[in-house]
C-alpha positions in Angstrom: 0.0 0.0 0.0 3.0 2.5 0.9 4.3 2.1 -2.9 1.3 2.9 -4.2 0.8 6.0 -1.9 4.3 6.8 -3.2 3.6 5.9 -6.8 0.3 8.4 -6.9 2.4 11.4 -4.5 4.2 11.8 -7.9 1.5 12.7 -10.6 0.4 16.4 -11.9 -2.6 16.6 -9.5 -1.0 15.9 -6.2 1.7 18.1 -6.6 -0.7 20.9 -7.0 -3.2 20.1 -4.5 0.6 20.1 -2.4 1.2 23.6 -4.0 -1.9 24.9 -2.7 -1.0 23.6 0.9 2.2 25.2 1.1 0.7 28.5 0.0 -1.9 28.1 2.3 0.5 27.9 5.1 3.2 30.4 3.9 -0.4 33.1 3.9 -1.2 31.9 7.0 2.4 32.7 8.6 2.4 35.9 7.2 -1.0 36.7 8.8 0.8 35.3 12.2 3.9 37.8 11.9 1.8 40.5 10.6 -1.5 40.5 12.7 0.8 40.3 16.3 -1.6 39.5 19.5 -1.6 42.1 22.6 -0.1 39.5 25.4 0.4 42.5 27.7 -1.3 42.2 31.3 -1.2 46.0 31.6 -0.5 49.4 30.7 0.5 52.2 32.1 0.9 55.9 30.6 0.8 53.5 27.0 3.9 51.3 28.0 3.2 47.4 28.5 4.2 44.9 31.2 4.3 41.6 29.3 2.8 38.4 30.5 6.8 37.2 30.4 7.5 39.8 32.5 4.4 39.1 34.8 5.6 35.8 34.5 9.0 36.1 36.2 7.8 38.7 38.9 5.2 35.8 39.9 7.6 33.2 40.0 10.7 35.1 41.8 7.9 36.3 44.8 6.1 32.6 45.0 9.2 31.3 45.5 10.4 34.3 48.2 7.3 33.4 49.9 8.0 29.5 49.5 10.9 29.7 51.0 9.9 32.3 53.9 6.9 29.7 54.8 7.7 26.7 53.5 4.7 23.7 54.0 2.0 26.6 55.0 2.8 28.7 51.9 1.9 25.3 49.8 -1.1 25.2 52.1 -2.4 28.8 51.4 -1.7 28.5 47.1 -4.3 25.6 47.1 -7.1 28.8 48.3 -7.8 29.8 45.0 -9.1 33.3 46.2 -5.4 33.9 48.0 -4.0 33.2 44.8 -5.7 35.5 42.6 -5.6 38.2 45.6 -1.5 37.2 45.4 -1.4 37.4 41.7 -2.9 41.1 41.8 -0.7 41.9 44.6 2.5 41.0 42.2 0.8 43.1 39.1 0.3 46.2 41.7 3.7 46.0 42.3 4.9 45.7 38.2 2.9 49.1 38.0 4.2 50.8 41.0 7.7 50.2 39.5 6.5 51.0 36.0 6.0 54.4 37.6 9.0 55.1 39.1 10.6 54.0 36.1 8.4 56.6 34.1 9.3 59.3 36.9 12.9 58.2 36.9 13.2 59.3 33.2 11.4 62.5 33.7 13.2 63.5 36.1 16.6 62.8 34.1 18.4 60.8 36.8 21.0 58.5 35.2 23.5 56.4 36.1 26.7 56.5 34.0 28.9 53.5 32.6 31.7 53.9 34.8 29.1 54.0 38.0 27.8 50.5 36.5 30.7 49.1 36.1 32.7 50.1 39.3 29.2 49.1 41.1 29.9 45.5 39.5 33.5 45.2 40.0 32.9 46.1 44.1 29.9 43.6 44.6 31.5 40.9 47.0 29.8 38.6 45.0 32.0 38.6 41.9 34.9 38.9 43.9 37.6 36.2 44.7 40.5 37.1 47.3 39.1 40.3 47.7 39.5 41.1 43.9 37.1 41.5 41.0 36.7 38.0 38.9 35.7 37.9 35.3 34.7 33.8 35.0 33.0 34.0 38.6 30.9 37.1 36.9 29.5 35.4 34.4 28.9 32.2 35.9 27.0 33.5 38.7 24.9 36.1 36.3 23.9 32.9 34.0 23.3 30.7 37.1 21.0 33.8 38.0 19.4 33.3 34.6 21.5 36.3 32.8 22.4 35.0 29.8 24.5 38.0 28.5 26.2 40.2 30.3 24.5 43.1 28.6 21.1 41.7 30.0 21.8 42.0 33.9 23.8 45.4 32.9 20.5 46.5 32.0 19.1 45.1 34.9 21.4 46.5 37.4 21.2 50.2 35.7 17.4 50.1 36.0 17.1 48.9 39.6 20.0 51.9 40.4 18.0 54.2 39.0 15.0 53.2 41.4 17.0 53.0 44.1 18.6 56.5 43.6 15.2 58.2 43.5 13.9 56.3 46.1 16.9 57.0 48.6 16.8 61.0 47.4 12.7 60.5 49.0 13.9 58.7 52.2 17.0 60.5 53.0 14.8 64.0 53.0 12.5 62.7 55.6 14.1 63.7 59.2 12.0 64.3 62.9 12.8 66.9 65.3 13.4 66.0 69.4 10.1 67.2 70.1 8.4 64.6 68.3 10.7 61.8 69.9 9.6 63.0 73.4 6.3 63.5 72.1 5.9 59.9 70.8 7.9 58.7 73.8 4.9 60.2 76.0 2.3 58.6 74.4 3.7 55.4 74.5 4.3 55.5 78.1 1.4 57.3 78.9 -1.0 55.7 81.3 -4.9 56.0 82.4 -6.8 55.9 85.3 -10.2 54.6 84.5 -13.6 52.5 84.4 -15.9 50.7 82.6 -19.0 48.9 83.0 -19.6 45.3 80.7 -23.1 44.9 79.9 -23.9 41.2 78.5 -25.9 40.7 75.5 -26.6 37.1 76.3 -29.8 38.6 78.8 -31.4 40.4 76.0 -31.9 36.8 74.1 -34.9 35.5 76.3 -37.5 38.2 75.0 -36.0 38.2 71.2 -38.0 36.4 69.0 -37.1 35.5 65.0 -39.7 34.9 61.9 -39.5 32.6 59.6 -39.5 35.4 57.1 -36.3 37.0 58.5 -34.4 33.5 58.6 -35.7 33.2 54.6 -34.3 36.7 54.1 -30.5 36.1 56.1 -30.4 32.3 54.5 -30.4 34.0 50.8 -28.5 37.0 51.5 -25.9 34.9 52.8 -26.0 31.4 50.3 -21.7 31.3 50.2 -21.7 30.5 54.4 -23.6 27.5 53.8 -21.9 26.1 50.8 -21.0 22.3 51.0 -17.2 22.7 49.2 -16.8 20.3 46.6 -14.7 16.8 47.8 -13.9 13.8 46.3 -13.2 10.2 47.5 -10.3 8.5 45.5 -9.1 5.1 45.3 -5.5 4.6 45.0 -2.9 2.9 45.1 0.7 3.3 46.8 4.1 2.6 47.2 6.0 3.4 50.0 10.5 2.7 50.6 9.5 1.7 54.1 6.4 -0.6 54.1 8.8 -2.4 50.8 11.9 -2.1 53.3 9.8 -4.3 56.2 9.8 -7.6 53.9 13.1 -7.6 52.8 15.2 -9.8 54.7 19.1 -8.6 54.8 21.1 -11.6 55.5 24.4 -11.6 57.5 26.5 -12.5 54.2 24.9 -9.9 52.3 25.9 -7.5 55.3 29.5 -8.8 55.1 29.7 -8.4 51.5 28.5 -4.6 51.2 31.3 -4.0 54.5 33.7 -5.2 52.2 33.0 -3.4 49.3 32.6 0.0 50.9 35.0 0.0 53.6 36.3 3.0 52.4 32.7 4.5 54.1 34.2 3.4 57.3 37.5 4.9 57.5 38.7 7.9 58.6 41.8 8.9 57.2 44.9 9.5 59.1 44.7 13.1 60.6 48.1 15.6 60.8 47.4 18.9 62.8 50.6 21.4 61.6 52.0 24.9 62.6 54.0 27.0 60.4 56.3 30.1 60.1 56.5 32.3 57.3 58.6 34.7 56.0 57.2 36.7 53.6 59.7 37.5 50.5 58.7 40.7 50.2 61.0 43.0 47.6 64.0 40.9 48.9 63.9 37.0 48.7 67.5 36.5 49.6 67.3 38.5 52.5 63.7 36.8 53.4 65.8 33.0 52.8 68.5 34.3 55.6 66.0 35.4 57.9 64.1 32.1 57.3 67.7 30.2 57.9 68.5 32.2 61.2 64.8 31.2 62.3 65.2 27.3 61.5 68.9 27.8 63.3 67.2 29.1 66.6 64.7 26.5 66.4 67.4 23.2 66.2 69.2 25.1 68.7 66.0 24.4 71.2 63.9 27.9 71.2 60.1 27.2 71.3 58.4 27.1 67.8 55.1 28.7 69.2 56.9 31.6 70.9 58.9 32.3 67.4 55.7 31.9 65.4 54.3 34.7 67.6 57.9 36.4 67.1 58.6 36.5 63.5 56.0 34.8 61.5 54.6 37.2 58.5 51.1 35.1 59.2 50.0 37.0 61.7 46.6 35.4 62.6 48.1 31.8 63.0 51.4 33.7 64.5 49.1 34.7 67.1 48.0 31.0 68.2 51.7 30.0 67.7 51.6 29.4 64.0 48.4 26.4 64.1 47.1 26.2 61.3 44.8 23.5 62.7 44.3 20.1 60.8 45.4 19.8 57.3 43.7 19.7 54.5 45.4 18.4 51.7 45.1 20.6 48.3 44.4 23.8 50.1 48.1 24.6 50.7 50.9 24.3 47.3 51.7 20.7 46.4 55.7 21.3 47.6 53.9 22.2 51.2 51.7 19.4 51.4 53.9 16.6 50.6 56.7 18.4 53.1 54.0 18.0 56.2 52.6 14.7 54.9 56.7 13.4 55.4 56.7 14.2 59.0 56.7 11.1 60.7 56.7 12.2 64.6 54.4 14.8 66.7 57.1 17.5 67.5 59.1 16.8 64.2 59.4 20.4 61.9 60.8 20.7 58.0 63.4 22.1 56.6 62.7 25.7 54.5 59.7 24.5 52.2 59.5 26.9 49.6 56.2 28.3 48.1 54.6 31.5 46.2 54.0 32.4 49.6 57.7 32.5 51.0 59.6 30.3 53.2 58.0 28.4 55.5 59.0 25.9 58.4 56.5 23.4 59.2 55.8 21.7 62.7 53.5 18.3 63.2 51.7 18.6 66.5 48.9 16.3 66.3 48.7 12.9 64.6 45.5 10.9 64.3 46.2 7.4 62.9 44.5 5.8 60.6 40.4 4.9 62.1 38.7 2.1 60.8 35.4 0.8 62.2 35.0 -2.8 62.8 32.2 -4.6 61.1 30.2 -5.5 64.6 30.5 -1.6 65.1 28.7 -1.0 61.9 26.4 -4.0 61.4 22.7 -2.6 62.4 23.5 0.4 60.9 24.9 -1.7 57.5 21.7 -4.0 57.7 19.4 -1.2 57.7 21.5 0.4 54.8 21.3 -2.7 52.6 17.2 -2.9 53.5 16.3 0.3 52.3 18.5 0.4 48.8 17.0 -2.6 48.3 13.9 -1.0 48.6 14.5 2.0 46.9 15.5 -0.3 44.0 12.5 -2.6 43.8 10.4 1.0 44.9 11.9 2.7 40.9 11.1 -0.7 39.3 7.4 -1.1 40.6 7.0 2.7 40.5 7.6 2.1 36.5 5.7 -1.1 36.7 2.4 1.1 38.3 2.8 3.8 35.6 2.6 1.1 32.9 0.0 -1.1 34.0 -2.6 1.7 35.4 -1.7 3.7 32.1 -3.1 0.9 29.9 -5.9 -0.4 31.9 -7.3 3.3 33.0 -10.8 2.2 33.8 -9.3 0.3 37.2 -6.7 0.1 39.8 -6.9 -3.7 40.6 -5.0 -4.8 38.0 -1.9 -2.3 38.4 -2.9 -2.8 42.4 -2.0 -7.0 41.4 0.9 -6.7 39.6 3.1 -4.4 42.2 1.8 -6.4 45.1 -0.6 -3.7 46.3 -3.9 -3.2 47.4 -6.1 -0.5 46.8 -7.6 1.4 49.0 -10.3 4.6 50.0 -9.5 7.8 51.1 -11.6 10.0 53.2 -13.6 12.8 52.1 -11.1 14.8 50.3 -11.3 18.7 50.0 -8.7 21.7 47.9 -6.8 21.7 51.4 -6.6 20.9 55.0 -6.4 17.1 54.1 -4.2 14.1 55.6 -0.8 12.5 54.5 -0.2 11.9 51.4 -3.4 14.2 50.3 -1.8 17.2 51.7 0.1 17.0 48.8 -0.5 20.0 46.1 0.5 17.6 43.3 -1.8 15.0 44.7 -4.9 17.0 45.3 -4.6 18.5 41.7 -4.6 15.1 39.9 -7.8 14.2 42.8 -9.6 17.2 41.3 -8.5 16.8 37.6 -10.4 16.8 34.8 -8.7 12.9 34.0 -10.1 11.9 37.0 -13.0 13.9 37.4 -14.8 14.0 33.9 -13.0 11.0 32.2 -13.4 8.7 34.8 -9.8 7.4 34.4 -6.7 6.9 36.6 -4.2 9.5 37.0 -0.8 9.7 36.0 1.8 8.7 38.6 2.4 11.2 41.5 5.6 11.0 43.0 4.6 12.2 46.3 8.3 12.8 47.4 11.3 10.2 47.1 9.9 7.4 48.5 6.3 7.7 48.3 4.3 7.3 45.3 1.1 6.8 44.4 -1.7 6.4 41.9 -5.4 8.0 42.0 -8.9 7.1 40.7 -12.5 8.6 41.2 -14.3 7.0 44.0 -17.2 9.4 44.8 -17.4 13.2 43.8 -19.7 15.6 45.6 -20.2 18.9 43.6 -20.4 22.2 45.7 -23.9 22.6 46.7 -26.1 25.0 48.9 -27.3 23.3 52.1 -31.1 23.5 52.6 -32.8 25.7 54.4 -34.2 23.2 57.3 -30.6 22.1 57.7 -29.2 25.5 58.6 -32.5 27.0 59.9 -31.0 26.4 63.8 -28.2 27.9 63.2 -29.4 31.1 61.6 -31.9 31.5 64.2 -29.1 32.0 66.6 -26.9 34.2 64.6 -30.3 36.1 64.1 -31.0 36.2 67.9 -27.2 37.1 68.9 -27.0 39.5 66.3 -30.8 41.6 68.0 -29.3 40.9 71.4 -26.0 42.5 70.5 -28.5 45.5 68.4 -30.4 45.7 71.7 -27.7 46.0 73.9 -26.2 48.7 71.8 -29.3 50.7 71.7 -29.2 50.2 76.0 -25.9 51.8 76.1 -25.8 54.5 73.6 -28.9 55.8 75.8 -26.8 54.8 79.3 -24.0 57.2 77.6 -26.1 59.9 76.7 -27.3 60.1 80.6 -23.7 59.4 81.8 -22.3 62.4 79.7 -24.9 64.6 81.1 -23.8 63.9 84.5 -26.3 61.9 85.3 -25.9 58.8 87.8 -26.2 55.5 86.3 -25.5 53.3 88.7 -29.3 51.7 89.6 -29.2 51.2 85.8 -26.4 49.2 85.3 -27.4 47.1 88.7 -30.8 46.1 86.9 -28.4 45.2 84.2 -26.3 42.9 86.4 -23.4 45.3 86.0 -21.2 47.9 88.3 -18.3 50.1 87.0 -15.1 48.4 87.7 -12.2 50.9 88.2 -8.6 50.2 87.0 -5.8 52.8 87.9 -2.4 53.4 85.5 -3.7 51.1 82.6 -1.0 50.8 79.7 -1.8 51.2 76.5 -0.7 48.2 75.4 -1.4 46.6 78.4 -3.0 43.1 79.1 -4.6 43.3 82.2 -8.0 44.3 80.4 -9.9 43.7 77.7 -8.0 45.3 74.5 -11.1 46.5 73.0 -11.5 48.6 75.9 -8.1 49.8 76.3 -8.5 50.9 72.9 -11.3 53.6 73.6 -9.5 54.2 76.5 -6.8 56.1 74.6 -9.1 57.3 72.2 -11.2 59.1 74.3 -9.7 62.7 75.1 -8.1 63.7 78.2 -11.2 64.8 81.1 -11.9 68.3 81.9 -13.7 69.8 84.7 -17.1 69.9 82.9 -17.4 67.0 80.7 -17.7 63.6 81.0 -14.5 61.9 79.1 -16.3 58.5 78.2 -17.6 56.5 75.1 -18.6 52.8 74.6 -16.7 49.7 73.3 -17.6 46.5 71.3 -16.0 43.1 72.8 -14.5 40.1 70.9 -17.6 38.0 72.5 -20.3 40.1 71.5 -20.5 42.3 74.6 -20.5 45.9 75.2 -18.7 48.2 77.8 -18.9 51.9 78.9 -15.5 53.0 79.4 -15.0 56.8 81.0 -11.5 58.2 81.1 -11.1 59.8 85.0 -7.3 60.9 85.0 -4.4 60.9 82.8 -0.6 60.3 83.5 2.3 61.3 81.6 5.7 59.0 82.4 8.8 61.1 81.9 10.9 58.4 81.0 14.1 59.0 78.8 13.4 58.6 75.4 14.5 55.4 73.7 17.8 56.0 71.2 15.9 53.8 68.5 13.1 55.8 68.7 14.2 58.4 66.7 15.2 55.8 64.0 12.1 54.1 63.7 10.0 57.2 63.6 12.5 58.2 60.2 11.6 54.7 59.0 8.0 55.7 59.1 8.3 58.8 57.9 10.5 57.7 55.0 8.4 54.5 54.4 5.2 57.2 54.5 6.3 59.4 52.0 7.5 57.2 49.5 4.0 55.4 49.5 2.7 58.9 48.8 4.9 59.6 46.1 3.8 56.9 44.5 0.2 56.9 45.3 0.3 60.7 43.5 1.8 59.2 40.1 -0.9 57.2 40.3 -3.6 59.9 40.4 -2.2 61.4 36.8 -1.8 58.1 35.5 -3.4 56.3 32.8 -3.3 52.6 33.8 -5.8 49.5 32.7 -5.2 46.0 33.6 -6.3 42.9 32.5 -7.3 40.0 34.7 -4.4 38.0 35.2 -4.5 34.1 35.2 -1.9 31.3 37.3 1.2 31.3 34.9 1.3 27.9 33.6 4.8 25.9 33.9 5.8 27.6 37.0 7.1 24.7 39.7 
């Protein structure tokens, strides 16, 4: 059949119907260079941010905040509302620094060719030995994902340029004593006051809720009784360990693998040294007789340490009597290693050894033979060893085997479950997050929820849940997100319904108990029928914990009592209860001020007015976004 598909390719007619092909695609590339599509994510004053650009500002701040929160970072990217609220955050800051860069260039500030490169050649980073290294440059700007030198050039002039305009904002932001000893004050200030807690829990009895009103709060607020979507998955899994626990190591086999990686269990003989040097300086025949008259004083019995500390041109070991601790063969020139690898005897010292360095005269003062652990030292340890490469090996071969069999019999999990030994089991109900081991797993819960397992019914590709966990997935049950009925939640909203009246009711009491208070009126017989008295408290901090915060906070809110008025307002508690705080004296603490606390107020100040520089290019600025979606490909 091929030769006659080849015989017929040949004739007048297919090679024009193959003409008309090739011009069909050749029109159709054209339109694709010529008709470019808008990929941008926004603009601002008519200059794009790119998706590619969106792209690498996501994936550099999602791993920042990986690595900053590690497992509860994974946990928070499965909400899908956090995500898109981190996605916008990472676009708001692409703008903001659009705008700088826009402000940057109308304001003219620059940063010149020699500043950029004398910036590069000083970064500690490209330096070795204190001195500016080409190949360690450009490997660490590639590694970085600068691919030419021109690109992170580029790079490094454009954040310089923020940076200058940024640090010309900070640096003019200053704060005078006064303010220090006036924040000092208030922070040490104290108040002498009381407050009265009235309970909304004794306005319930006599509240009463239609079934109208529970109608009414049930659909105003469907999304707080929302059943979230779960699944229940079969699967199937392979684990090292549980394969390590039937894999029986014998005593040979332990033997065998002491043999063959005894090296493992050896520590290599150990040589501590001290050294003199003497530099070479402009002279090296004078720095060789020095060296000489050194060596002579030492045969002649004068302390090596006390010379070291003498005449060495190494200070910092001079100062511990020339140790240079233990050696470590390849740091030092070859000439010098092999001299203090010939020392045979603690106390024994070289001749002059010669290096780039100078002259040196080297001194054994430690020796650690050669260590070797015995085989009954190391045998649990080996037989554990053994078990679990063992395991990990049959764990890569059945992991392959799982792939293969669940990938070509997709409708079920017993047969791949069969042939790896296996059985398959049920998961629990199974949400986007807050699940168990292995389902807390962001790879896992994706394939759970995935539209190969969802709407096609089929297994899922392998997961490799870390190294030695592994594990295969198939729809058990699925439970769509659904509205619970009303006669389900119908308790429940009755007493949100009656807490929420109480808490109304309560309110209303005090607002009228403050209106009487601020008149000068007494309350007390009031607040008795209400089961409450005015407690007092005397010198309460303002950050204090002795009371409840909510009423510390109106507190130091309310302003400082005068002769005729009543200093007082109310305050809302975390439980649903309400106070009537009144102010009675104020106390000012004339503490030193704190040396930091003119530094952090700066900070503020600075941090203040460069939010409000940017806030005002925004207010001139002609900016549109576009909704922006999870980059794909970014793990």
């Amino acid at each position: 059949m091929l030769e006659d598909i080849r015989e017929k390719s040949q004739g007048l007619t297919a090679k024009i119907i193959l003409g008309l092909i090739i011009l069909t695609f050749a029109v159709a590339g054209v339109g694709s260079y010529t008709n470019s599509v808008d990929t941008s994510v926004a603009t601002v004053n008519g200059e794009s941010i790119s998706q590619q650009d969106f792209n690498k500002a996501y994936q550099a701040q999602r791993n920042r905040m990986a690595q900053q929160f590690g497992e509860m970072f994974e946990t928070l990217s499965n909400d899908a509302n956090y995500m898109a609220n981190f996605r916008q955050g990472v676009l708001d800051n692409l703008i903001n620094e659009k705008l700088i860069d826009q402000a940057s260039n109308d304001l003219a500030i620059r940063v010149s060719d020699e500043r950029l490169k004398e910036t590069i050649r000083q970064m500690p980073e490209f330096q070795v030995d204190g001195s500016f290294d080409n190949n360690r440059y450009l490997a660490i700007i590639n590694q970085a994902g600068f691919f030419q030198s021109s690109d992170f050039r580029d790079y490094l002039r454009v954040e310089m340029v923020r940076r200058q305009l940024s640090q010309a904002l900070v640096a003019s932001e200053f704060n005078l004593p006064y303010q220090e000893k006036l924040q000092s004050n208030l922070q040490n200030q104290t108040r002498d006051i009381r407050f009265a807690t009235i309970a909304s829990e004794q306005f319930k009895a006599d509240i009463e809720v239609t079934d109208e009103e529970i109608n009414s709060y049930y659909l105003a607020n469907q999304s707080r009784f929302e059943n979230k979507e779960q699944v229940k998955v079969d699967y199937v899994r392979l684990d090292v360990a549980e394969i390590a626990r039937n894999i029986n190591v014998t005593d040979e086999e332990v033997a065998q693998y002491y043999q063959e990686n005894v090296s493992d269990f050896t520590e290599e003989e150990k040589r501590r040294i001290s050294h003199i040097l003497i530099e070479f300086n402009d002279d090296e025949s004078a720095a060789q007789a020095t060296a000489e008259s050194v060596l002579a004083r030492l045969k002649q019995g004068e302390d090596f340490a006390e010379l070291a500390k003498e005449l060495s041109h190494d200070t910092f070991s001079g100062e511990n009597g020339g140790d240079l601790e233990w050696l470590e063969p390849g740091v030092m020139e070859e000439n010098f290693d092999d001299a203090a690898l010939a020392l045979a005897n603690i106390g024994d010292t070289t001749d002059l050894i010669k290096t780039s360095f100078g002259f040196h005269i080297i001194k054994l003062t430690e020796l650690q033979a050669e260590q070797i652990k015995t085989l009954a030292q190391v045998k649990d340890e080996l037989r554990v060893k053994v078990s679990d490469e063992r395991a990990q090996d049959q764990f890569f071969a059945l992991q392959q085997e799982l792939a293969r069999i669940s990938f070509e019999f997709p409708d079920s999990l017993e047969d791949a479950a069969s042939e790896v030994g296996a059985t398959v089991q049920t998961s629990s109900w199974l949400t986007r997050q807050g699940n168990p081991a292995p389902f807390n797993n962001p790879k896992v819960i994706e394939a759970a929820f995935s539209d190969l397992v969802l709407q096609d019914n089929m297994n899922s590709d392998i997961i490799e849940v870390n190294d030695n966990i592994a594990v295969v997935l198939r729809l058990n049950t699925f439970q769509e997100a659904n509205v619970k009925p009303l006669d389900e939640v119908k308790a429940q909203i009755n007493t949100t319904l009656v807490s929420q009246k109480a808490t109304e009711l309560a309110q209303e009491t005090i607002d009228g108990l403050l209106a009487q208070f601020k008149e000068g009126n007494d309350i007390s017989e009031q607040l008795t029928k209400l089961n409450s008295t005015f407690e007092t408290k005397e010198k309460v901090a303002r950050y204090g914990a002795e009371i409840d915060q909510s009423i510390s906070r109106a507190a130091f809110v309310l302003p400082h009592p005068q002769a005729d008025e009543v200093s007082a307002s109310s305050a809302s508690l975390s439980n649903g209860d309400l106070a009537l705080v009144q102010v009675q004296a104020v106390h000012v603490s004339e503490k030193p001020v704190e040396p930091s606390l003119g530094k952090q107020q700066v900070s503020q100040l600075a941090q203040s007015a460069y939010k409000s520089f940017v806030d005002s290019l925004k207010v001139g600025a002609k900016i549109t976004r576009k909704a922006v979606a999870e980059p794909v490909n970014v793990f």
